[in-house]
N, C-alpha and C positions, 0 to 999 in steps of 0.2 A: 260431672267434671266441672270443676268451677272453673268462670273464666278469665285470662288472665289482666290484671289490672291494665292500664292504659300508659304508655309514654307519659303522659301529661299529667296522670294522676301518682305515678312513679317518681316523676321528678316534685311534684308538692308535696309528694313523703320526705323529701328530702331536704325541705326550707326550713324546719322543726325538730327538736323530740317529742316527738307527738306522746312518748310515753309520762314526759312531764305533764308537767298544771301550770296554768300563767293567770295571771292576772286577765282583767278583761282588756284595757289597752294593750296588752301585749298580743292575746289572742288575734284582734284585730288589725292588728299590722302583721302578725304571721299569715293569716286569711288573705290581706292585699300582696301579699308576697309570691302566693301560690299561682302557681302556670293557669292565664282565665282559658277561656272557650270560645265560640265565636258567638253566644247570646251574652246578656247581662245577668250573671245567675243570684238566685234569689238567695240570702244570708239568714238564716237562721241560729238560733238556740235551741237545743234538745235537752230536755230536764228527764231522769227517773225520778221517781218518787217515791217517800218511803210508806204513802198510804196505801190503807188496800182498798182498791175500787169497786170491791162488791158491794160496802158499805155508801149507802146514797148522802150520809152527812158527812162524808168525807171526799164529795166532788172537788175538784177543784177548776174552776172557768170564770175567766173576768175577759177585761179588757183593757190596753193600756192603748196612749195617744203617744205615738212617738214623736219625739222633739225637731227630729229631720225627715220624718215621713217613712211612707214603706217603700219607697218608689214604685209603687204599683198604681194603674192607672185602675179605680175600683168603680166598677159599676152597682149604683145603687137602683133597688128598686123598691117604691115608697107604698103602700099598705093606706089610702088614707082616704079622706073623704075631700078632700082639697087638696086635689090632682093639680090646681094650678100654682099654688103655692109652692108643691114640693119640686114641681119642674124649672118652677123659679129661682127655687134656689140649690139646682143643680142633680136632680135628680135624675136619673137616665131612663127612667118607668113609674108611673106613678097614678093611680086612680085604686078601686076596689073593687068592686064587680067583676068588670071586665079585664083584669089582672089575675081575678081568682079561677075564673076560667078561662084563659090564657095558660097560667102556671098547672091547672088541672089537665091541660089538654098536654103539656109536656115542655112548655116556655121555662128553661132555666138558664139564660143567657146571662147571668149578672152574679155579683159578687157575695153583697150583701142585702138582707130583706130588712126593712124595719118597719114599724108599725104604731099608729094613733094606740093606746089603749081602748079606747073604744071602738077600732073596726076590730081589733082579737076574736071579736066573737063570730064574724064572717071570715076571719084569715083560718082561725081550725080549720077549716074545709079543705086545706089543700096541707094538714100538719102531715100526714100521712106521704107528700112526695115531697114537703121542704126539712122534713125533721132527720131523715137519713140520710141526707145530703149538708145537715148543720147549717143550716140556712132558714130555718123556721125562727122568726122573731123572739124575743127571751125579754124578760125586765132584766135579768141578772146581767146579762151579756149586753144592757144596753143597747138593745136594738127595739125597746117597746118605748114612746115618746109621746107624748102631747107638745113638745117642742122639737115638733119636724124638720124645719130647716137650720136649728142649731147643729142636729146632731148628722144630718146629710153633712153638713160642713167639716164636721168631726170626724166622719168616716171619709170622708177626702182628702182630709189631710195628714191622715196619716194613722187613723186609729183602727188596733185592731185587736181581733178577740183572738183567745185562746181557749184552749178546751183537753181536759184529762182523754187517752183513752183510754179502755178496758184491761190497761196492760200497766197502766200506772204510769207512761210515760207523756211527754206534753212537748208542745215546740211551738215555738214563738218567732216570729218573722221580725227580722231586726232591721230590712234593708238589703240592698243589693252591691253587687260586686264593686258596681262604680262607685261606690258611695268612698268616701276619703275614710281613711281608719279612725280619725277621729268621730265622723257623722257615725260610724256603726259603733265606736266605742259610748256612745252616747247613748245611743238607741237601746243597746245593749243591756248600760246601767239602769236605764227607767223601765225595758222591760221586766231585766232581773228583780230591780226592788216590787212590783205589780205584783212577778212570783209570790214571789215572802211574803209577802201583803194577802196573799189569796193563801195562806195554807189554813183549814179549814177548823171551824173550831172543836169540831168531833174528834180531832187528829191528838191520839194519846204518848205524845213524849216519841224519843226517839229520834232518828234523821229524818227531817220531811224531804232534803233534795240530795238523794244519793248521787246520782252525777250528774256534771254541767258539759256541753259540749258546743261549739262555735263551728260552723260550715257554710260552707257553700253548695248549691247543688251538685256540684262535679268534684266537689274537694272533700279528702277527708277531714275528719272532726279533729279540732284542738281543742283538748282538756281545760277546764275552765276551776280553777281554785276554788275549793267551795268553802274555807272561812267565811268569808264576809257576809254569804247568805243561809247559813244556818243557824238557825232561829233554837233550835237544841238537839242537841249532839249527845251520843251515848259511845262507849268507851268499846 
């Protein structure tokens, strides 16, 4: 028996037609419109896609720097050989050794891992409890650096990755609820164009983004017009 939807989520059925498509600033101000919650909930974008994920050149995972941030307060933990450096400039855990057996013993209290190219070859030892957790350091994802305290800054401020799952579908954290419709209509734009930007070059013709969708944790999704980010379309 499913259960039945909420007061609160009944009435944000009711700020929209949700069975339309909007633009992304419209989306954005139907999203501030819907009944909030008692936390600040987190705004995303949900992408399908029209690749198929069994195919490994047709991943699709980057990273975009949002303009106004995610407002999430992200704990970094830094991979590196100059523990003092990356603590300096804001890191919230940061050495090699004794991080790798920390995190082997069961330490995943942080956000994101990033990593010197050069300890990579001491961080595998623990690829096996940060890689199903998506927190194992990547070059692709921007998490592997020999410019450690640019990129701690960058993941503080607001930068963040995305990643396909096995289902074809992706979501992108845009911001949260408090944010003004305009700071997520923003956020929204640069992650959207990172999408398009990321669809992959293995990918043969066709729609890469079958739907676009705008939410809140607690709200349902507003359809997001998908002119503008399709890159080739089929009839």
């Amino acid at each position: 028996m499913s259960k039945k939807p909420s007061k609160r989520y009944r009435a944000a059925q009711q700020v929209a037609d949700l069975k339309a498509k909007y633009d992304v600033n419209q989306a954005a101000e139907i999203i501030k419109k819907m009944p909030g919650t008692k936390f600040d909930e987190t705004v995303e974008i949900s992408a399908f896609l029209g690749v198929d994920p069994k195919q490994s050149d047709q991943m699709v995972r980057g990273t975009v720097s949002l303009p106004n941030g995610s407002g999430k307060k992200i704990k970094v933990l830094a991979f590196t050989e100059n523990a003092a450096e990356a603590l300096a400039a804001g890191a919230d855990y940061a050495g090699l050794a004794d991080l790798i057996a920390k995190v082997n013993g069961g330490f995943l209290d942080f956000d994101v891992a990033i990593s010197t190219t050069s300890a990579m070859k001491d961080v595998r030892q623990v690829a096996r409890v940060l890689g199903p957790k998506g927190l194992m350091p990547n070059p692709k994802s921007g998490t592997v650096s020999d410019d450690i305290p640019k990129t701690i800054k960058e993941v503080k401020a607001g930068r963040v990755e995305f990643k396909m799952d096995k289902t074809g579908n992706i979501v992108v954290v845009v911001g949260k609820k408090s944010f003004t419709a305009q700071q997520l209509s923003e956020n929204a734009a640069v992650a959207l164009a990172a999408l398009v930007k990321a669809q992959p070059a293995g990918f043969a013709g066709g729609r890469f983004i079958k739907s676009l969708t705008l939410s809140a944790s607690m709200s349902p999704g507003v359809n997001i017009d998908l002119k503008p980010y399709t890159a080739a379309v089929v009839a």
